[in-house]
MINU-322218 format. One record per residue (C-alpha): x, y, z; residue number from 1; residue in three letters. Coordinates in steps of 0.25 Angstrom, whole numbers. Each point is the difference from the previous one (the first is absolute). Layout:
N
u;v;w;num;residu
X;Y;Z;NUM;ALA
...
//
This chain:
471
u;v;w;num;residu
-92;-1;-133;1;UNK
-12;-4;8;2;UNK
-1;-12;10;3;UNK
-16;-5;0;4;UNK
-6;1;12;5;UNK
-1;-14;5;6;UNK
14;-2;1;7;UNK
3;13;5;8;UNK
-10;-1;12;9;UNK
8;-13;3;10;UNK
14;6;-2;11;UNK
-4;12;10;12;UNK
-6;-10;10;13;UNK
12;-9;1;14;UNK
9;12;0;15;UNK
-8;6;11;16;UNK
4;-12;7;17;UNK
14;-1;-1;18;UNK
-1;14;3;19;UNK
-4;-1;14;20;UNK
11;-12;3;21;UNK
9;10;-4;22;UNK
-5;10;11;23;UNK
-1;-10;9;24;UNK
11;-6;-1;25;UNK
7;15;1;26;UNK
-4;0;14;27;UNK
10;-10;6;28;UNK
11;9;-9;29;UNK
9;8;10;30;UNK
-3;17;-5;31;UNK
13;8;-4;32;UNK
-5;8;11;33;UNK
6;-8;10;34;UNK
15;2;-7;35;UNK
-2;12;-2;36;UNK
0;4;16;37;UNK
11;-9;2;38;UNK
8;7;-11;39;UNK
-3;14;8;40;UNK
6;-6;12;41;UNK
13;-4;-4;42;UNK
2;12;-8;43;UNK
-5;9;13;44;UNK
10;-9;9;45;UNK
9;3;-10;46;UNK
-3;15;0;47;UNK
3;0;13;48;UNK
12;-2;1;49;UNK
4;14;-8;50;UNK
6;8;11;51;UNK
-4;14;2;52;UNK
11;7;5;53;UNK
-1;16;1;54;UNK
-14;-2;8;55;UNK
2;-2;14;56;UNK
-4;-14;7;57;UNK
-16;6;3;58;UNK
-3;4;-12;59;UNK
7;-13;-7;60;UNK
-10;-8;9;61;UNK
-11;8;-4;62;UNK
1;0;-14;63;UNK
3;-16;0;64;UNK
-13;-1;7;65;UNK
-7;7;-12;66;UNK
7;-6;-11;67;UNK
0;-16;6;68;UNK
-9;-1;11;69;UNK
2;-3;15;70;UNK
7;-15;-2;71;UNK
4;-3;-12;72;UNK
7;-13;4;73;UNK
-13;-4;6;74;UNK
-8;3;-8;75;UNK
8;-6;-13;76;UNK
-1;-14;8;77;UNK
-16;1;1;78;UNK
1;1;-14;79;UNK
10;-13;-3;80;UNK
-9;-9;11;81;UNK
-14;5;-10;82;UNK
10;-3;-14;83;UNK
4;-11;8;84;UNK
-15;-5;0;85;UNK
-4;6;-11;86;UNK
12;-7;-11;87;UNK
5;-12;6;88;UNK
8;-5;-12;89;UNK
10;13;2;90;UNK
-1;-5;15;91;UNK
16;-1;1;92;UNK
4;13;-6;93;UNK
-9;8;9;94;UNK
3;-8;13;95;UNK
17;4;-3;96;UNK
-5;16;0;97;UNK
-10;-3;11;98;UNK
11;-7;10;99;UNK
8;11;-4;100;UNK
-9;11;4;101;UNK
-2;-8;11;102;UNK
16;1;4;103;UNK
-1;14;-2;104;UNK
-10;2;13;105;UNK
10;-9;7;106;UNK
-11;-11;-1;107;UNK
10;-10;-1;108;UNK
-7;-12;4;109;UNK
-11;2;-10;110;UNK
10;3;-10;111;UNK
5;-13;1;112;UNK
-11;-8;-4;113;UNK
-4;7;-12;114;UNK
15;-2;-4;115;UNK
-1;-14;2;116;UNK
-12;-1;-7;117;UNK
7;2;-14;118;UNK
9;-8;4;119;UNK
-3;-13;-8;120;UNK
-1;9;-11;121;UNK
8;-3;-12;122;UNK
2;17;-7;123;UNK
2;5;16;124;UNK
6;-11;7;125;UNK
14;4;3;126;UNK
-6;17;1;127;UNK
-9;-5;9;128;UNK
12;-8;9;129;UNK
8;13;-1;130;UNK
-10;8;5;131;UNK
-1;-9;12;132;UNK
14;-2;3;133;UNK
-1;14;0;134;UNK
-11;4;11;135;UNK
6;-12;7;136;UNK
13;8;0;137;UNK
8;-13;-4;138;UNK
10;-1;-12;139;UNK
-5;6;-11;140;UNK
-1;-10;-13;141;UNK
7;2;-15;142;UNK
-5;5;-10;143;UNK
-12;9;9;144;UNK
5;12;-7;145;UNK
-4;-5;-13;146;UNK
-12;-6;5;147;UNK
-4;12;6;148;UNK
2;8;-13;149;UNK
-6;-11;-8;150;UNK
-13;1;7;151;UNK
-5;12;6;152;UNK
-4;12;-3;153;UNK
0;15;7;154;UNK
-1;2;13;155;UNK
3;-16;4;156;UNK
12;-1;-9;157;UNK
6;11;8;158;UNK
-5;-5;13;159;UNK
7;-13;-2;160;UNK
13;6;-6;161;UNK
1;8;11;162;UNK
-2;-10;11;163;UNK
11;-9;-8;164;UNK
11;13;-2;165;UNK
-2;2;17;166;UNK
2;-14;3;167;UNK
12;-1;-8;168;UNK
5;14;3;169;UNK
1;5;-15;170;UNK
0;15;4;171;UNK
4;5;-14;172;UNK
-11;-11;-5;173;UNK
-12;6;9;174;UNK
5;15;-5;175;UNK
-2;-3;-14;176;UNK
-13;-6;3;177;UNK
-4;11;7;178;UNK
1;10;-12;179;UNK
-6;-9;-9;180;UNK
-11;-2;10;181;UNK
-2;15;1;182;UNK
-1;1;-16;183;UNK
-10;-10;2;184;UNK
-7;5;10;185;UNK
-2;13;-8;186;UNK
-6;-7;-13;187;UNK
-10;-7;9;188;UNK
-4;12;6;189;UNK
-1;9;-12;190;UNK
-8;-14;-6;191;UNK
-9;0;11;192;UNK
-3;16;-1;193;UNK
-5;-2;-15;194;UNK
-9;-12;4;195;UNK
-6;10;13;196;UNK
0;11;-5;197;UNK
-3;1;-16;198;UNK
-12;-8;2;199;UNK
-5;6;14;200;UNK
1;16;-10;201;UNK
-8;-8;-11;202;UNK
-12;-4;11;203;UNK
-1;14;4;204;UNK
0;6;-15;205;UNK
-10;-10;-2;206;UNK
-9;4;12;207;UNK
0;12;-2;208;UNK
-6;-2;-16;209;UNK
-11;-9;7;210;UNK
-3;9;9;211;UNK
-1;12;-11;212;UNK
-7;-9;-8;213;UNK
-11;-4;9;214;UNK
0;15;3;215;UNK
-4;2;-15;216;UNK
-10;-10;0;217;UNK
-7;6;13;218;UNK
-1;15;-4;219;UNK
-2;-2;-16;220;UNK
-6;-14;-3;221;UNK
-2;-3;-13;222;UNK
10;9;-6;223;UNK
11;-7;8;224;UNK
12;-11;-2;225;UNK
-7;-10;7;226;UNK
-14;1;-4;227;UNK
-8;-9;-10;228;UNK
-5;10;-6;229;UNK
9;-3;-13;230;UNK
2;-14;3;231;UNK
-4;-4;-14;232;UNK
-1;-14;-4;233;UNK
9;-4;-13;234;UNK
-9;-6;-11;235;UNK
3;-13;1;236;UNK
-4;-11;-13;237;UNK
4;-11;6;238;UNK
-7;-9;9;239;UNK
3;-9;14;240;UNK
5;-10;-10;241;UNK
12;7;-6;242;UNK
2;5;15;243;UNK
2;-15;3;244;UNK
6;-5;-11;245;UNK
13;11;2;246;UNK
1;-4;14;247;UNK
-4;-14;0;248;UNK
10;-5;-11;249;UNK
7;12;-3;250;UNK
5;3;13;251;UNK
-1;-13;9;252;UNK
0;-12;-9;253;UNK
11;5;-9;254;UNK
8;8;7;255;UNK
-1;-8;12;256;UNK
2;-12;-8;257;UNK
16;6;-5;258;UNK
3;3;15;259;UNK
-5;-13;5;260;UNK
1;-9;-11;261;UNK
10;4;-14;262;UNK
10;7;7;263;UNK
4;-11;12;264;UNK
0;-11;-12;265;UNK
10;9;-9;266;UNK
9;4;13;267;UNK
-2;-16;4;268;UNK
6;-4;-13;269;UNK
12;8;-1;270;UNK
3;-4;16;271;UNK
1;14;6;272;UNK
-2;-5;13;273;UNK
14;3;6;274;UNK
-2;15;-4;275;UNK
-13;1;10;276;UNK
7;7;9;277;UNK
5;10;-8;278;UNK
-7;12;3;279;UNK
4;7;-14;280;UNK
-6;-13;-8;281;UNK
-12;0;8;282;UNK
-1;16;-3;283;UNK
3;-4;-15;284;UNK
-12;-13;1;285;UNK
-10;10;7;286;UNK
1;12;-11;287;UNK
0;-10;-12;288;UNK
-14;-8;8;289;UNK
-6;14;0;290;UNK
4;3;-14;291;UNK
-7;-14;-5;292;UNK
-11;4;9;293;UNK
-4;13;-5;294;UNK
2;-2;-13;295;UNK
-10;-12;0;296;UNK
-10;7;8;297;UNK
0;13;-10;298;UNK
0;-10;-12;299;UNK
-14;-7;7;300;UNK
-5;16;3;301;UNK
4;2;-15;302;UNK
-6;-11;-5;303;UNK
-12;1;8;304;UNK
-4;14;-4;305;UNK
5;3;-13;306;UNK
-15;-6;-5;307;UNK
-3;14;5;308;UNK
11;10;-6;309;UNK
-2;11;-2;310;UNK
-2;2;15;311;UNK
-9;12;4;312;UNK
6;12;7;313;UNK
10;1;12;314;UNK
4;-17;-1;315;UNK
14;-1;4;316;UNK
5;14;-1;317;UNK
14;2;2;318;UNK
3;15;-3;319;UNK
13;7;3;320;UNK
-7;13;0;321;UNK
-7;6;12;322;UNK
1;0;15;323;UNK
1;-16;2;324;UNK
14;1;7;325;UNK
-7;8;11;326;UNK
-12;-9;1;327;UNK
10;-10;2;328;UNK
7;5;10;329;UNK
-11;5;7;330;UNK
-8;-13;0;331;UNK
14;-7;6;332;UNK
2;10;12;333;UNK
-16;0;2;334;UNK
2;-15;1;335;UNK
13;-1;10;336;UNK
-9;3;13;337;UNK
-13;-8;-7;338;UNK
11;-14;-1;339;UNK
8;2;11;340;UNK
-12;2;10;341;UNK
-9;-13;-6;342;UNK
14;-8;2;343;UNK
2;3;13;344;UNK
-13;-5;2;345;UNK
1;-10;-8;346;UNK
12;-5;7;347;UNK
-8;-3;13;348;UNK
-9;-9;-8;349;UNK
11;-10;-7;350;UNK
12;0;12;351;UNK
11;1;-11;352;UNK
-10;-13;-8;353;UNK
-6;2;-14;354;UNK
12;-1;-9;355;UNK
7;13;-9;356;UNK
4;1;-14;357;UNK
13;-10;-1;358;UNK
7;11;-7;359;UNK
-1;9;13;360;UNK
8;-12;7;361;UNK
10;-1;-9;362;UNK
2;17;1;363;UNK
2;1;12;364;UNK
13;-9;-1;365;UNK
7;6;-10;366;UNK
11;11;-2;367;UNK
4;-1;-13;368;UNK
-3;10;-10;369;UNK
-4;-9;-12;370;UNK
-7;-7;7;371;UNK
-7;11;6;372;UNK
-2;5;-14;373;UNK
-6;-11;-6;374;UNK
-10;1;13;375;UNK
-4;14;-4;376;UNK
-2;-5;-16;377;UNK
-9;-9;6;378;UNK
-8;6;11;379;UNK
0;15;-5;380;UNK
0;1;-14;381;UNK
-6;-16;-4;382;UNK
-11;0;10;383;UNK
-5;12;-1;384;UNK
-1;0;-16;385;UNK
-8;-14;2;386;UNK
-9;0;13;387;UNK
-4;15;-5;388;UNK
-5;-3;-14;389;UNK
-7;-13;5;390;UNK
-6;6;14;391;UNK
-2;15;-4;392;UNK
1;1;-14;393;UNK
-11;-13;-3;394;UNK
-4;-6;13;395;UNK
-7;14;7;396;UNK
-5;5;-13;397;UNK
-5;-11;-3;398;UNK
-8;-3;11;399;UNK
-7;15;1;400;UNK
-9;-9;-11;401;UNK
-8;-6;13;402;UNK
4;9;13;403;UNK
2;16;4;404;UNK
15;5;-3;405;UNK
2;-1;15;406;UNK
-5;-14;0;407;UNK
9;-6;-12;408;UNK
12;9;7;409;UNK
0;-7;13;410;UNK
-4;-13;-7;411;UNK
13;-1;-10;412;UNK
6;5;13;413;UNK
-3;-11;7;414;UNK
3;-11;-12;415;UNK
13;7;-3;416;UNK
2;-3;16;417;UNK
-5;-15;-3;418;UNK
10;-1;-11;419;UNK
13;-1;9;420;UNK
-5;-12;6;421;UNK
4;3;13;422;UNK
-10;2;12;423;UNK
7;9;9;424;UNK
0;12;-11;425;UNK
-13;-1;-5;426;UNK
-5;13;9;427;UNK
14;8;-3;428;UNK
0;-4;-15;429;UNK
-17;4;0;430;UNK
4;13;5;431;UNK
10;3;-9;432;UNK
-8;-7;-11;433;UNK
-11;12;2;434;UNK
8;9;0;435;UNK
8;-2;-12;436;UNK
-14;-2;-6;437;UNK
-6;13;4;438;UNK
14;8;-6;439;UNK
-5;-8;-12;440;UNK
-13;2;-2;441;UNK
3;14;4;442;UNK
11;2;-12;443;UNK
-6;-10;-9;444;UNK
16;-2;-4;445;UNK
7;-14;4;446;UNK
12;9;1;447;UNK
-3;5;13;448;UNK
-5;-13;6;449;UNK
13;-6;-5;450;UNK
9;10;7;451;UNK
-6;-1;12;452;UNK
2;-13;1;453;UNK
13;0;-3;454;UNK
4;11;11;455;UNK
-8;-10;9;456;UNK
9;-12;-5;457;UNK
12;8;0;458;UNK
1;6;15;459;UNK
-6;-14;3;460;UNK
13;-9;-6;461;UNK
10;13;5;462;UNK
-4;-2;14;463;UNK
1;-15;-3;464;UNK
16;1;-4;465;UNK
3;12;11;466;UNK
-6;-10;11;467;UNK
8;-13;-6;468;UNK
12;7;3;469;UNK
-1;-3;15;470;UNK
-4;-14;-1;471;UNK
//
């Protein structure tokens, strides 16, 4: 299969272009980072409320300033005001947890227009009136108990039941609330251990290698992990034209063309529109979409080289024998401090602007396991399979044709970055891109790359479904 030129010039240009809206149009989509901290302040406020009982009353106080912070209610309404701003079509859901955060600082009056902001709401209208009859101390209306349950989540659910079982002077209602707030309270809080703490002992594994590493490189040079000494390129038959052709057509037009184009016409004709917001069918859509996907952008990478078969030495090796597990991990706990320190920076540049893969979205809302499951398939076994064959196994080899190793390394970074299409992870997803191209180039077996990518993808959707418990 061979495109001529011409056309493949054109095809590239035009696809450059559409490109760039796509990243620019990314920029006025909201970030899951944005979620994500609203998500750790409802499961903190509701970790909070796990009572520690054989510590006296000081060293309760102490330890509920290191786990939550000074003011948690404060400072979970400074985040509502900026998701407020930042996602006003769920404006109504977050002014009912806002106005009760509100009334939990005895800021009545503030409560109250928030309350009645949601008012006119058609989903919230007759929780919104309970709650304001409620602050308001008047006669509490039917059916707030249901609502109440219907609606919110965690810490709010409980906060509202509560302030419903007093008014009414259910006392054996509020002590069955308080146990099965306190059972609760102790998920969120063993939740929000595992999302601190398992990361945070990863970061410092990961230090620690970088600094050893770095220590190697300084006292031995060219006989060290990181040094170029070795770095030699792959002997590459193809030229600039197959390079394009794979990921012009193959991976852009074509694949790009079922997401966009086959797959809404097939939904659209057997009218699934009512299942939209089903999270299982939209789990079941986004791994059968990959499936197409990948499967037409290694048929065009087939195609596209086979001209050239057999392939010389070391071209998409995927041995089980060897040390590729350890490279694997190694490269993943080497690239924990390198991520997470370029997206805290990266935060300050995009304010919570810059867009996020939808699948993370969808995530973070889920507790069910098959839905959970099918995530995993998807983003842990399907991606890593298809974006490292493509980015590692043809895309950096290919390119050590025209640059250094390091060059093509943090080139196919970068365009693996590019490929998300969204702006606010270019500098993240480059990190991680070079990194998972140096275990590559280091191993010369896609097998380590793939596994670190789906160790990546995997504490990334874990956290995800932790987090989405509190929302």
């Amino acid at each position: 299969m061979k495109i001529p030129r011409q056309l493949l010039i054109i095809l590239s240009i035009l696809v450059s272009f559409i490109f760039v809206l796509f990243l620019v149009s990314s920029f006025q989509e909201q970030q899951v980072q944005s979620n994500l901290e609203l998500s750790q302040s409802n499961l903190i406020l509701q970790a909070s409320q796990y009572k520690l009982e054989k510590l006296d009353s000081e060293q309760v106080v102490s330890l509920r300033r290191s786990l939550f912070g000074e003011n948690i209610y404060e400072t979970a309404q400074k985040q509502y005001k900026e998701a407020i701003k930042n996602s006003p079509k769920d404006a109504e859901k977050l002014y009912l947890n806002l106005g009760l955060l509100q009334a939990k600082e005895g800021k009545t009056t503030e409560s109250l227009v928030n309350l009645n902001k949601v008012v006119e709401n058609k989903k919230y209208a007759k929780l919104a009136e309970g709650l304001i009859s409620l602050e308001a101390e008047k006669p509490v209306l039917e059916q707030l108990e249901v609502e109440l349950k219907s609606h919110l989540k965690g810490w709010f659910r409980y906060y509202g039941l509560r302030q419903l079982y007093q008014q009414e002077t259910r006392q054996e209602d509020l002590k069955i609330l308080e146990v099965t707030e306190q059972k609760e309270a102790l998920i969120a809080l063993v939740k929000l251990l595992l999302i601190s703490i398992l990361p945070l002992g990863g970061i410092l594994v990961g230090i620690i290698i970088l600094i050893l590493l770095l220590t190697q490189w300084s006292m031995i040079g060219k006989e060290a992990i990181l040094s170029r000494a070795n770095d030699l390129a792959w002997e590459t038959p193809w030229t600039w034209e197959t390079i394009l052709q794979v990921f012009v057509v193959g991976f852009f037009l074509v694949s790009q063309g079922i997401v966009f184009l086959i797959l809404p016409l097939v939904l659209k004709l057997f009218d699934t529109k009512a299942l939209d917001s089903n999270l299982l069918f939209q789990a079941i859509k986004i791994l059968i979409t990959y499936t197409l996907m990948s499967a037409a952008g290694l048929g065009i990478l087939y195609l596209s080289i086979k001209p050239f078969f057999p392939l010389p030495k070391d071209w998409f090796k995927l041995e089980w024998r060897g040390n590729w597990f350890l490279q694997g991990i190694g490269g993943y706990l080497v690239a924990l401090p390198l991520v997470v320190l370029i997206a805290l920076l990266n935060q300050q540049i995009w304010q919570g602007q810059g867009g996020s893969n939808p699948l993370l979205f969808l995530a973070i809302e889920t507790q069910n396991g098959w839905v959970l499951l099918i995530f995993f398939i998807t983003a842990c076994l399907a991606a890593p399979f298809y974006e490292e064959i493509l980015f590692r196994g043809f895309l950096l080899p290919s390119l050590t044709r025209y640059l250094p190793v390091w060059g093509a390394i943090i080139l196919s970074g970068f365009l693996f970055a590019l490929a998300h299409l969204n702006l606010s992870e270019v500098l993240p997803l480059t990190v991680l891109g070079i990194v998972l191209g140096f275990v590559y180039q280091r191993s010369r077996n896609l097998l380590s790359s793939m596994l670190l990518h789906s160790l990546w993808n995997t504490g990334t959707l874990l956290s995800l479904f932790l987090l989405g418990g509190g929302s």
